[in-house]
C-alpha positions as CSV (number, residue, x, y, z in Angstrom):
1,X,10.2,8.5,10.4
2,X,12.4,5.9,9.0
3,X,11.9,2.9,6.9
4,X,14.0,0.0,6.5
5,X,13.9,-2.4,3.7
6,X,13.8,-5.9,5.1
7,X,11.2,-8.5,4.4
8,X,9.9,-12.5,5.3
9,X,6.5,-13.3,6.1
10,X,3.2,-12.2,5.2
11,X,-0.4,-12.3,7.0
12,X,-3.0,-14.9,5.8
13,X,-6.1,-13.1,4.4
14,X,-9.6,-14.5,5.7
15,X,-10.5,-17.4,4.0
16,X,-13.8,-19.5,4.0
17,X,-13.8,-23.1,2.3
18,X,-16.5,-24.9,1.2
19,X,-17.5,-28.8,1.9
20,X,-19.7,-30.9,-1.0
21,X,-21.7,-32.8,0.8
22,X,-22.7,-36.0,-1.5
23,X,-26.0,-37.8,-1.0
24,X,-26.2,-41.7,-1.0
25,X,-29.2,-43.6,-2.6
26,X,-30.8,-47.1,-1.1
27,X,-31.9,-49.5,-3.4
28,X,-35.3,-51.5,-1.8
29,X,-36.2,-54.9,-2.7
30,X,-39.6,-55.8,-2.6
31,X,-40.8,-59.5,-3.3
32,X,-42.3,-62.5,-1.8
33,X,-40.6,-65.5,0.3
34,X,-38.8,-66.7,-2.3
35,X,-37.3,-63.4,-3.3
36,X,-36.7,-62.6,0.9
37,X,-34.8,-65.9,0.8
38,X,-32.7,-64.7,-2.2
39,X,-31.8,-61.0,-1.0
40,X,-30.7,-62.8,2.8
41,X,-28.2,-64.5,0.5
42,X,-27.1,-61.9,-1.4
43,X,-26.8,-60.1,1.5
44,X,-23.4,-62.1,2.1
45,X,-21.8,-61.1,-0.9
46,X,-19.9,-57.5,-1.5
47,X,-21.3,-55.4,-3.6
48,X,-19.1,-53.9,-5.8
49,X,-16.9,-50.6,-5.2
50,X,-18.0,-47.5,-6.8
51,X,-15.9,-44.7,-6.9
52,X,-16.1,-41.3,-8.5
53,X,-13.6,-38.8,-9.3
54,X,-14.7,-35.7,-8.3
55,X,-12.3,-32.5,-10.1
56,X,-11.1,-30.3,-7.7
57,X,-8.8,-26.7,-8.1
58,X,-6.2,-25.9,-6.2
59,X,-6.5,-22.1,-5.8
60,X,-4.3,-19.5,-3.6
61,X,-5.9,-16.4,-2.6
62,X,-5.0,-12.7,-3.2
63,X,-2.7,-11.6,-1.0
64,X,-4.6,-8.4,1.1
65,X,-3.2,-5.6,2.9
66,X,-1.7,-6.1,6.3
67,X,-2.1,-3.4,9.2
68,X,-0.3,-2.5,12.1
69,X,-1.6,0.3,14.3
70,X,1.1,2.2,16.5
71,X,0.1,3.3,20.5
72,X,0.4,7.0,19.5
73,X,2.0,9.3,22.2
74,X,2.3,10.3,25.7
75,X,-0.9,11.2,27.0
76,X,-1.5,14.5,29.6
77,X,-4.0,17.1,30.1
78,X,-3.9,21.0,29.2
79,X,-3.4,23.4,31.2
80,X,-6.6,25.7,32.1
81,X,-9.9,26.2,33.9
82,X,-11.3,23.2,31.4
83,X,-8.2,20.8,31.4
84,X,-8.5,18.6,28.1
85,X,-6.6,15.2,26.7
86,X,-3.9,16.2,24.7
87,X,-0.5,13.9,23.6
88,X,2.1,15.7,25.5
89,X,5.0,14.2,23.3
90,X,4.6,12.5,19.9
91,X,5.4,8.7,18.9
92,X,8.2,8.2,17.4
93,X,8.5,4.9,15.0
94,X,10.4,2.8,13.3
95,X,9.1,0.9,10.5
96,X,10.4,-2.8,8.8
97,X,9.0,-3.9,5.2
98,X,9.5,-3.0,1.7
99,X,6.9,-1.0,0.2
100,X,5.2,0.1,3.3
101,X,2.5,3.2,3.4
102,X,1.9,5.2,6.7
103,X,-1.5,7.3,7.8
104,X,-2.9,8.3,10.5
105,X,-6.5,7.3,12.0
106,X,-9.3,10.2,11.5
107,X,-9.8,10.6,15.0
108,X,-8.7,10.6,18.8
109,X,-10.3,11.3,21.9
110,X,-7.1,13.3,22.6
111,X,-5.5,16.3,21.1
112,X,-3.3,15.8,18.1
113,X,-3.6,12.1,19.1
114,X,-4.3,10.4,15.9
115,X,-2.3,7.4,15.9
116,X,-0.1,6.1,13.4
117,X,-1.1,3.1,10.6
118,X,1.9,1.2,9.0
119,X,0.4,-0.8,6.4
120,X,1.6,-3.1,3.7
121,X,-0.2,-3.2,0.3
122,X,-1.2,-6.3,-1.1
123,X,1.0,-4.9,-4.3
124,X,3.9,-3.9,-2.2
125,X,7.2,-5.9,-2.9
126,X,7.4,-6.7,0.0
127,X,5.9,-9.5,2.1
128,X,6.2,-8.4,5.6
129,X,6.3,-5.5,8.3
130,X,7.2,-4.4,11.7
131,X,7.1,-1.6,13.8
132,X,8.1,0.0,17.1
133,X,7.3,3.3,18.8
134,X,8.9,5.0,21.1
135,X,7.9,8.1,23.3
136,X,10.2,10.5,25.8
137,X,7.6,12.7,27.4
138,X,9.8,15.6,30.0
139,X,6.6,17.3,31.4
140,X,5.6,18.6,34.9
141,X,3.1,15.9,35.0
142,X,5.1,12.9,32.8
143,X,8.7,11.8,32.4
144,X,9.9,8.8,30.8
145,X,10.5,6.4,28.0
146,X,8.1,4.1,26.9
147,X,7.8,2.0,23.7
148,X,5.7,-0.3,22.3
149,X,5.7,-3.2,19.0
150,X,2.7,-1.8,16.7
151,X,0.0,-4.2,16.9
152,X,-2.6,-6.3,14.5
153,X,-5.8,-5.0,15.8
154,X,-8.0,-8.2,17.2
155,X,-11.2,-9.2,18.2
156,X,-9.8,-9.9,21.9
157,X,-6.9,-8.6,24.4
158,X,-5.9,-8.7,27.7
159,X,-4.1,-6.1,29.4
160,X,-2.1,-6.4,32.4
161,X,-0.6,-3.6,34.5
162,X,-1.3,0.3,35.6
163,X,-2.8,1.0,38.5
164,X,-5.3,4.3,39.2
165,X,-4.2,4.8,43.1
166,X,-3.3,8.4,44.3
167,X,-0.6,9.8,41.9
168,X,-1.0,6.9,39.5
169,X,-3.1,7.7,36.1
170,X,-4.0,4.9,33.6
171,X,-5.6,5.1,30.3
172,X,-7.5,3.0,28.7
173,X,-6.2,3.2,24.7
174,X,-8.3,2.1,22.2
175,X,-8.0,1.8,18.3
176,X,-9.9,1.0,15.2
177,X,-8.5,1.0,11.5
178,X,-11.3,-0.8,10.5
179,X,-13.8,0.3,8.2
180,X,-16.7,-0.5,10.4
181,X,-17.6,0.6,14.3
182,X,-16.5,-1.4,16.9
183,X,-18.5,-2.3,19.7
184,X,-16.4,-2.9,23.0
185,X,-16.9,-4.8,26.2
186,X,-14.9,-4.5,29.1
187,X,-14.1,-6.8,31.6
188,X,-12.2,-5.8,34.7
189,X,-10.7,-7.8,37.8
190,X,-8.4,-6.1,40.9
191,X,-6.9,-7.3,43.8
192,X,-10.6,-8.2,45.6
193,X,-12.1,-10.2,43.0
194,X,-14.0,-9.1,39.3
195,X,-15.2,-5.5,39.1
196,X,-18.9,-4.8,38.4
197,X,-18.1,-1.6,36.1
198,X,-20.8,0.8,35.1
199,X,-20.2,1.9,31.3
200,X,-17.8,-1.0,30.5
201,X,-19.8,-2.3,27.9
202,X,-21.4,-1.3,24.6
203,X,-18.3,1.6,24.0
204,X,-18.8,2.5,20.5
205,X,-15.0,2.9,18.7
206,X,-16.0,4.5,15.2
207,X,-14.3,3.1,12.3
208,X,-11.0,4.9,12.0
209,X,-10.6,6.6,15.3
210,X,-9.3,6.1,18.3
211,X,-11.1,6.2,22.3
212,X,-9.0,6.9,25.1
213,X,-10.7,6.0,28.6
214,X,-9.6,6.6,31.9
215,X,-9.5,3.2,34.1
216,X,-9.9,5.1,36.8
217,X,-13.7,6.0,35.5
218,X,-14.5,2.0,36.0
219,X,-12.0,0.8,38.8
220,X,-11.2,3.8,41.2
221,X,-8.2,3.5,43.7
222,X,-7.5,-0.6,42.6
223,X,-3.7,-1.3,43.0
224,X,-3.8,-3.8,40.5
225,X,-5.9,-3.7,37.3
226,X,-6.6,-6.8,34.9
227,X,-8.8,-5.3,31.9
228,X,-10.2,-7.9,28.9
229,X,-11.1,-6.1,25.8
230,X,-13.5,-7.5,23.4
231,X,-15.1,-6.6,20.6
232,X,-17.6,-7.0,17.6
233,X,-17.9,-5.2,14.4
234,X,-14.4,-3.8,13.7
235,X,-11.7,-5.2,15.6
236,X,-9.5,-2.9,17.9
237,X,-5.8,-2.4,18.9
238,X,-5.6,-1.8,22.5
239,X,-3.3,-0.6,25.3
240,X,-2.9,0.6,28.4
241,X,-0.9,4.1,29.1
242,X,0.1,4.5,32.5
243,X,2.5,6.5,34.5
244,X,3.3,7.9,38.0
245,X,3.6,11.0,39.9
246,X,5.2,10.8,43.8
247,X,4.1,14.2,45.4
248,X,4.8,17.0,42.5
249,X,7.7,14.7,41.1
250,X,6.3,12.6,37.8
251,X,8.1,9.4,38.2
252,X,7.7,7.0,34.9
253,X,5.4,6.4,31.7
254,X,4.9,2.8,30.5
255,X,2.5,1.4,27.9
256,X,1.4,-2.1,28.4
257,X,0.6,-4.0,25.4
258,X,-1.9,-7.2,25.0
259,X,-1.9,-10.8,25.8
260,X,-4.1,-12.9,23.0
261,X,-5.1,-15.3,25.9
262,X,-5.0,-16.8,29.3
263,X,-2.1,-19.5,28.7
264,X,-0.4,-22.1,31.2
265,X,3.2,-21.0,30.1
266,X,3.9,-17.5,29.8
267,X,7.8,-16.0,28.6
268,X,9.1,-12.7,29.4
269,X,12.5,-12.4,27.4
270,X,13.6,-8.9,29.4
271,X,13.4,-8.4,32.9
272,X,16.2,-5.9,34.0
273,X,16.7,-4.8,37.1
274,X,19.0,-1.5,36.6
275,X,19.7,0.2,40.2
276,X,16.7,-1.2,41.7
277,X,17.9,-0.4,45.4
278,X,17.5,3.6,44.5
279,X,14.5,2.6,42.3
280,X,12.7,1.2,45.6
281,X,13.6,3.9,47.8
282,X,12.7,6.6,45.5
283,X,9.4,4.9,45.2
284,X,8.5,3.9,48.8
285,X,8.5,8.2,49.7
286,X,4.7,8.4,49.0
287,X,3.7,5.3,50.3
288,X,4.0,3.0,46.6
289,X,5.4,-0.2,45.7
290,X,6.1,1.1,41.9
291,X,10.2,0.5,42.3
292,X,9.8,-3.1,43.6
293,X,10.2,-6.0,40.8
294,X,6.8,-7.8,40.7
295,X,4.8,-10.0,38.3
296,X,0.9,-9.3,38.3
297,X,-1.0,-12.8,37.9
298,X,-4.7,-13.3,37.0
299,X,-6.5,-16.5,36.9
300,X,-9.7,-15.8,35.2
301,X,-11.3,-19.4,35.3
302,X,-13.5,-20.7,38.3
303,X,-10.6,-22.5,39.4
304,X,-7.5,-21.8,41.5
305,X,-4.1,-22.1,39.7
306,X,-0.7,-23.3,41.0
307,X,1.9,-21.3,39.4
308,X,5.9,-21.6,39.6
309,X,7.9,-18.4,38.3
310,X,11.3,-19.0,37.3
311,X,13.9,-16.1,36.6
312,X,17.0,-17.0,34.3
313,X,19.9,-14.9,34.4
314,X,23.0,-15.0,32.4
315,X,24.3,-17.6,31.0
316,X,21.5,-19.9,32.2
317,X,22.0,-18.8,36.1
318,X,19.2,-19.4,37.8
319,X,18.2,-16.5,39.5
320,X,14.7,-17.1,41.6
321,X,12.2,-19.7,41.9
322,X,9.0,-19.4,43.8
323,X,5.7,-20.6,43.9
324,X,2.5,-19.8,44.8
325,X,-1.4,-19.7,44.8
326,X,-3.4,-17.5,42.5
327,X,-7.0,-17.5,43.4
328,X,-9.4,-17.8,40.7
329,X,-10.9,-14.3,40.1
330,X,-8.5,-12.2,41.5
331,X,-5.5,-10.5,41.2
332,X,-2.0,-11.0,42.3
333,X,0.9,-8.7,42.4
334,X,4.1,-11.1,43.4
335,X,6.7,-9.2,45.0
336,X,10.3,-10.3,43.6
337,X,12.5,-9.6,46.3
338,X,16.4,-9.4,47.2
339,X,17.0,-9.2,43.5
340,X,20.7,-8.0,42.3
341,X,20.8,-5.7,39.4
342,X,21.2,-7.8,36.0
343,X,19.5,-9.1,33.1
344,X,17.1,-11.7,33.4
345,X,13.9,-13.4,31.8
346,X,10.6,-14.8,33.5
347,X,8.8,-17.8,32.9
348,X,5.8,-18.6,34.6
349,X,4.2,-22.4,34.4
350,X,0.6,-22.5,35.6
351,X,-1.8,-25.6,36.3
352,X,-4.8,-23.5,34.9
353,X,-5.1,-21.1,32.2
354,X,-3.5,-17.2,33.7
355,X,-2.7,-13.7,32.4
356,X,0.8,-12.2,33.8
357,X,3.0,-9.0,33.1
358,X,6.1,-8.3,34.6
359,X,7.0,-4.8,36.9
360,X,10.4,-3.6,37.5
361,X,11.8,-0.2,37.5
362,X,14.8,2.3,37.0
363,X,16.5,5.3,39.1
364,X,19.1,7.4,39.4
365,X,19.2,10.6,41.5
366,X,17.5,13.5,39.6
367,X,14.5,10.4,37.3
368,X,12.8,7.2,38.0
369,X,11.0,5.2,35.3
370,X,9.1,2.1,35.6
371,X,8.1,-0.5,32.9
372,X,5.5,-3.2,32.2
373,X,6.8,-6.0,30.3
374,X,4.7,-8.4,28.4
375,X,4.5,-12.2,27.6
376,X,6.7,-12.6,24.3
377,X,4.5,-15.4,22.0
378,X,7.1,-18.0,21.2
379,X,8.6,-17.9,17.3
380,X,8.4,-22.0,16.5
381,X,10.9,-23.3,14.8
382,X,12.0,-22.7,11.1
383,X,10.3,-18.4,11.8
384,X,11.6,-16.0,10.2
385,X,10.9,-12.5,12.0
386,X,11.2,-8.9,11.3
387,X,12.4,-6.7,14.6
388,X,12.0,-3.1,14.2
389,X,14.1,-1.3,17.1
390,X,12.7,2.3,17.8
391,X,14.8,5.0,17.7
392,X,16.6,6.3,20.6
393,X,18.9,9.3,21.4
394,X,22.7,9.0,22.2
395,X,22.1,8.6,25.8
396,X,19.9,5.9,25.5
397,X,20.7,2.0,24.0
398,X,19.2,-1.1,22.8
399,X,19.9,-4.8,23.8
400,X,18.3,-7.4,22.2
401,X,16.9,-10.3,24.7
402,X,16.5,-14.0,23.7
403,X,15.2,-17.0,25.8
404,X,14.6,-20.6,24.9
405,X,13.4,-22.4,28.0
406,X,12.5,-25.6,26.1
407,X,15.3,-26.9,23.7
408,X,18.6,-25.4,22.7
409,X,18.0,-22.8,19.2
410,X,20.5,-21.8,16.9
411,X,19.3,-17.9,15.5
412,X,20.2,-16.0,13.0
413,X,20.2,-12.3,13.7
414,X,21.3,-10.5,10.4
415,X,23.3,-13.2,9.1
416,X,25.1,-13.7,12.6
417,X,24.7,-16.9,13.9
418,X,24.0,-16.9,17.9
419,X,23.3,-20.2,20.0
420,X,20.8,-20.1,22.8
421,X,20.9,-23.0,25.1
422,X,18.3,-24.9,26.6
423,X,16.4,-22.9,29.5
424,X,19.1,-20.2,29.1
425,X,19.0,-16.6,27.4
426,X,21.3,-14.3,25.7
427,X,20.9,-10.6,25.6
428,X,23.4,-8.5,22.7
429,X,23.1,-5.2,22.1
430,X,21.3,-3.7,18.5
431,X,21.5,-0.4,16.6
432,X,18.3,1.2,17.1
433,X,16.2,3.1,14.5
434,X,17.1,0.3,12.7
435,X,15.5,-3.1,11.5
436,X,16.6,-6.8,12.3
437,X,16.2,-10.3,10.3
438,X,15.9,-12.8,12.4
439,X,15.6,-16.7,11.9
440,X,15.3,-19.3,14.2
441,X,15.4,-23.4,14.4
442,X,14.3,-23.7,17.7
443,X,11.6,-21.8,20.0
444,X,12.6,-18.9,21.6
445,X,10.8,-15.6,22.9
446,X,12.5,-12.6,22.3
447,X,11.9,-8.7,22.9
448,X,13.9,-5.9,22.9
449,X,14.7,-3.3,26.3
450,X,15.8,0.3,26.0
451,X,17.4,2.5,28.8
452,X,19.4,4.9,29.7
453,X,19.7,7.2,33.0
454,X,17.0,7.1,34.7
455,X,14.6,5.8,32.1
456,X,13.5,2.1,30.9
457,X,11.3,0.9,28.5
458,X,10.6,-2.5,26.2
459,X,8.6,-3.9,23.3
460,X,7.7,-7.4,21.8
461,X,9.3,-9.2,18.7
462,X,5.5,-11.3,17.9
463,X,5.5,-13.8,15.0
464,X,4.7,-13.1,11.5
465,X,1.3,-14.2,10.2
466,X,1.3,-17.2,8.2
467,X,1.6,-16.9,4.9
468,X,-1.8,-17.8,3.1
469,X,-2.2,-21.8,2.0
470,X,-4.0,-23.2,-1.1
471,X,-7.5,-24.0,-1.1
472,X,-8.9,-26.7,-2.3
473,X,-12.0,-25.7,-4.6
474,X,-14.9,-28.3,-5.4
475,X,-17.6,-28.2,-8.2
476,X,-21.0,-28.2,-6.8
């Protein structure tokens, strides 16, 4: 594990204020005629203005820890008569932040699967974190890269990808640093409509451990999964872990990380497409669709939504843009088609609130990989952001993929000022194992891609949390 020393923001504790709520006296008159005529003329004349100063104190609260919980690693089963869960190749990380601490949780429902928890002190020099893991399983059953931004466990998430057809497995990955249990309900949508799940609700995640479910235990054989986690008690970090076997030959890992919310704009910074005409053949031998660029929509709402999907490529060339339906309650894999190898990014406008991820895929002769890339939340203007960029090995590399499709941005990426113009992107390579400042005067999205032969995998630069703001503090 390695940890870099960079620094910016800081996440804003809870905070509750408090209102004073003032009462206001009447005054009654009471008299006879002559006194009823008197107040009707008084009644014309302002009353003078009282006004009381009422002391208040600014105060700005404690700064508490800040948590980030990791996916933890490639998941597989044992060998044996009783086959159990069991990480098949460990996480490794990259962390951002002075003064940061690393545990693990107590427990997993998997075998040595206690995930990693990078936290930052509330005493810690430092002010902010990041971190990225990265996992390279090279089993009989899983092959791959996969990588994932360590998240802020929430109350809420939305995960969008896997599938649990023949020779397709999908886990369900969920985590709680919390001191308290967490009670989890699922909600679940596929390619018909919402899925009445048995079990999906009241899952019990104990404080400091860690559930993994198969999806395939509440949505058998669906193509195209949409889960919603939510949760009371304790919050949770969740994922999905999916990968692919064609025949005997495993054929790609990928973990999905969360949308906070159905959105009408959505931006997906990296979208390669490395030797996607061998990626789509390899793929189509048992019958799938896993090598062929798609975006998976959901519309969760009662009401249909109108989307347009733009791809940018290089230098602001525009690459594809389509448009279609996506009926409210179910769920839409968009094939992108005819689509020459290149960088690009997504954006996706909708006329009603929708989830999306992004599909696309890698090959060469002897590996195939896929990946499921996640909406980017913008970083407004004026942000200052730590990227952590996991390790890789010498094979593998790093590029570094930045999108503004509103105004132009001027960032700052170690010092090195890069312009990003309106609508367009810019993709640079970055030393991995390493961490990145970045600043920004404009919106952009930005995440980071990793690949090599035959494998592919991405992660999420997300915003710092606002720094904590003064309260005001009345007597009562």
């Amino acid at each position: 594990m390695t940890m870099s020393d960079d620094s910016t923001a800081t996440r804003a504790p809870r905070t509750r204020s408090w209102l004073l709520v003032s009462g206001r006296a009447s005054l009654a008159l009471v008299a006879g005629a002559a006194g009823a005529a008197l107040a009707a003329a008084v009644a014309f004349v302002p009353s003078p203005a009282i006004v009381v100063a009422v002391p208040s104190v600014a105060v700005t609260p404690d700064r508490s820890d800040q948590s980030l919980v990791c996916a933890g690693g490639a998941l597989g089963l044992t060998r044996g008569d009783n086959p159990q869960l069991a990480v098949v190749a460990a996480e490794q990380l990259h962390t951002s932040g002075a003064g940061l601490v690393t545990s693990t949780l107590a427990a997993s429902d998997a075998i040595d699967g206690s995930p990693i928890v990078v936290t930052l002190p509330r005493e810690a020099p430092g002010d902010a974190l990041a971190a990225t893991g990265i996992v390279r399983p090279d089993t009989t059953e899983v092959t791959g890269l996969a990588a994932a931004e360590c998240l802020t466990p929430a109350r809420s998430a939305w995960l969008v990808g896997g599938s649990t057809t023949v020779g397709r497995t999908t886990w369900i990955v969920l985590s709680n640093d919390d001191a308290v249990d967490a009670v989890v309900d699922l909600s679940l949508w596929g390619d018909t409509g919402p899925i009445d799940a048995v079990g999906s609700t009241g899952i019990i995640v104990a404080a400091q451990s860690q559930r993994i479910l198969p999806l395939a235990g509440f949505a058998l054989d669906e193509p195209s999964p949409v889960v919603r986690v939510s949760s009371t008690g304790g919050s949770v970090a969740a994922t999905l872990q999916t990968t692919v076997v064609r025949g005997l030959t495993p054929s790609g890992i990928s973990i999905v990380t969360p949308l906070a919310e159905p959105a009408l704009r959505h931006v997906i910074p990296a979208f390669p497409v490395i030797n996607g005409q061998l990626a789509l053949e390899q793929s189509t031998t048992d019958g799938g669709s896993d090598g062929l660029p798609a975006l998976r929509l959901l519309a969760p709402g009662d009401t249909s939504a109108q989307v347009t999907v733009r791809l940018i490529g290089l230098d602001g060339a525009a690459g594809l843009v389509t448009e279609a339906t996506v009926e409210p309650g179910v769920v839409l894999d968009l094939a992108v088609t005819n689509l020459a190898d290149g960088e690009y990014s997504v954006i996706v406008d909708a006329t009603e609130p929708i989830v999306v991820s992004a599909r696309t895929s890698t090959a060469t002769a002897e590996f195939a990989d896929l990946e499921w890339f996640s909406p980017s939340p913008a970083l407004e203007a004026g942000t200052a952001a730590l990227v952590a960029v996991a390790p890789v090995n010498d094979e593998q590399s790093a590029l570094l993929h930045l999108v503004a499709p509103d105004g132009a941005a001027e960032v700052s990426i170690d010092g090195v000022p890069v312009t990003v113009a309106a609508g367009g992107m810019v993709v640079l390579p970055t030393a991995t194992n390493a961490g990145v400042r970045l600043t920004t005067s404009g919106r952009v999205h930005v995440s980071v891609s990793y690949r090599g032969d035959g494998v592919l995998a991405g992660s999420r630069v997300l915003a710092p949390p606002s720094a904590a703001g003064a309260l005001t503090v009345l007597p009562q």
